[in-house]
N, C-alpha and C positions, 0 to 999 in steps of 0.2 A: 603545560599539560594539555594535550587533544582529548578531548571526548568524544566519544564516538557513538553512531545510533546503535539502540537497542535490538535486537531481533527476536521475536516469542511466536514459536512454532509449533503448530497443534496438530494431531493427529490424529486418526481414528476412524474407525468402521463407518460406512454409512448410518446414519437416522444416529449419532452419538451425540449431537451437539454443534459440532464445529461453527456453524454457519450462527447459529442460534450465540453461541460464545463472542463470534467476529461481531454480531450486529452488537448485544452489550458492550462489549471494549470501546467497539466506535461512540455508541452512548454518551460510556463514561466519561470519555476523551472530550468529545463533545462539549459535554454538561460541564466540565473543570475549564472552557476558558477555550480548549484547545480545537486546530482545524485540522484534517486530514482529507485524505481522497481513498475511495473506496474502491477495489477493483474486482471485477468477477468473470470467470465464464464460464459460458453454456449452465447458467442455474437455473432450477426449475421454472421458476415464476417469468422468465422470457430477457431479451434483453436488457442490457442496464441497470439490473435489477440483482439486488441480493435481498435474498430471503430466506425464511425458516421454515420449517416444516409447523411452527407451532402459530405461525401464521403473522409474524412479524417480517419486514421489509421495508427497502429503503434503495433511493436510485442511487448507482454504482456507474463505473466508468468499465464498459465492455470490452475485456481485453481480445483484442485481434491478435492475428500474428504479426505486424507489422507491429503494434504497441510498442516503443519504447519505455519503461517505467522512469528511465535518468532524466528521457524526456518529457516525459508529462510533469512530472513534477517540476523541471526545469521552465516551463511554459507556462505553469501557476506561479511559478516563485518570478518572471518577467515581468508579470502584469498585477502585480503588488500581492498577489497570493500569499497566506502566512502557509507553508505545512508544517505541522508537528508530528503529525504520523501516517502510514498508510495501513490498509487494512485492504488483504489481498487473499480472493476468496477462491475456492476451486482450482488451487492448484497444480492439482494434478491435470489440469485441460491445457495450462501454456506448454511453450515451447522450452526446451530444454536450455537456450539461449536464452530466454526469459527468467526462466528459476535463475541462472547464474546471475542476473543485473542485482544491484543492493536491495531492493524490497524482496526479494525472494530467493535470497542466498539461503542455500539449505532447504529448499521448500521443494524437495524433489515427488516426494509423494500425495495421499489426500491431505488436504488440509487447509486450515485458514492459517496466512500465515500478519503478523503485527508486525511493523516498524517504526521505532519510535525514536524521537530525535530530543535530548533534553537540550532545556532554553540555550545551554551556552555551547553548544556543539557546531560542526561546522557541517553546515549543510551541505546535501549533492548539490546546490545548484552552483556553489560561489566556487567552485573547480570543473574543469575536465577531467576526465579522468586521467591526461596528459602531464595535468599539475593547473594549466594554465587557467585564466578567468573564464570563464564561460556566458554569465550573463552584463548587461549591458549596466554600468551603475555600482557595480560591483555586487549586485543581487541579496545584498544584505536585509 
């Protein structure tokens, strides 16, 4: 049986939440044991940064357009990085090729969007999307 990541996709009007919602989840995530990477762009509070309107905040990994998501996390999971989830904020600011990679499949419009990978799943990093190995060790 494959198990596969999670994907939870939020939406909604500006000043609703969303960001305020991403930073709790990561929280939670967090506080249970678990690691993730956090992604944003162009959010109020300046580079690097995801934050809330209700004045909560946390550094974040600044999506460019160059950012690959397969590859950042593929780059944490090299160098003994555990990921369990990502938490990918301002959506609607990447690149149309960006919403398609796996953290942000579906995440066409505003939103924060979650990816979440349970313990026995196979992670992005231990494939290509060719099929073949991608990291060095087996990247387990």
């Amino acid at each position: 049986m494959v198990t596969v990541a999670e994907l939870v996709f939020f939406s909604g009007t500006m000043d609703c939440g969303k960001s305020t919602l991403a930073l709790q989840m990561e929280h939670n995530h967090s506080q249970g044991g678990r690691r993730g990477l956090i992604f944003t762009k162009l959010d109020r509070a300046g580079e690097s940064i995801l934050s809330s309107r209700l004045g909560l905040k946390t550094l974040a990994i600044e999506v460019t357009d160059d950012l690959d998501f397969w590859d950042a996390v593929v780059e944490q999971r090299t160098h003994g990085g555990r990921i369990n989830f990502l938490v990918c904020d301002e959506a609607q600011f990447y690149l149309p090729s960006q919403v398609e990679q796996p953290p942000g499949a579906g995440a066409a419009g505003r939103g924060a969007v979650l990816v979440r990978w349970p313990r026995n799943a196979q992670r992005p990093n231990t494939q290509r999307r060719d099929g073949r190995r991608r990291c060095a060790g087996g990247g387990r």
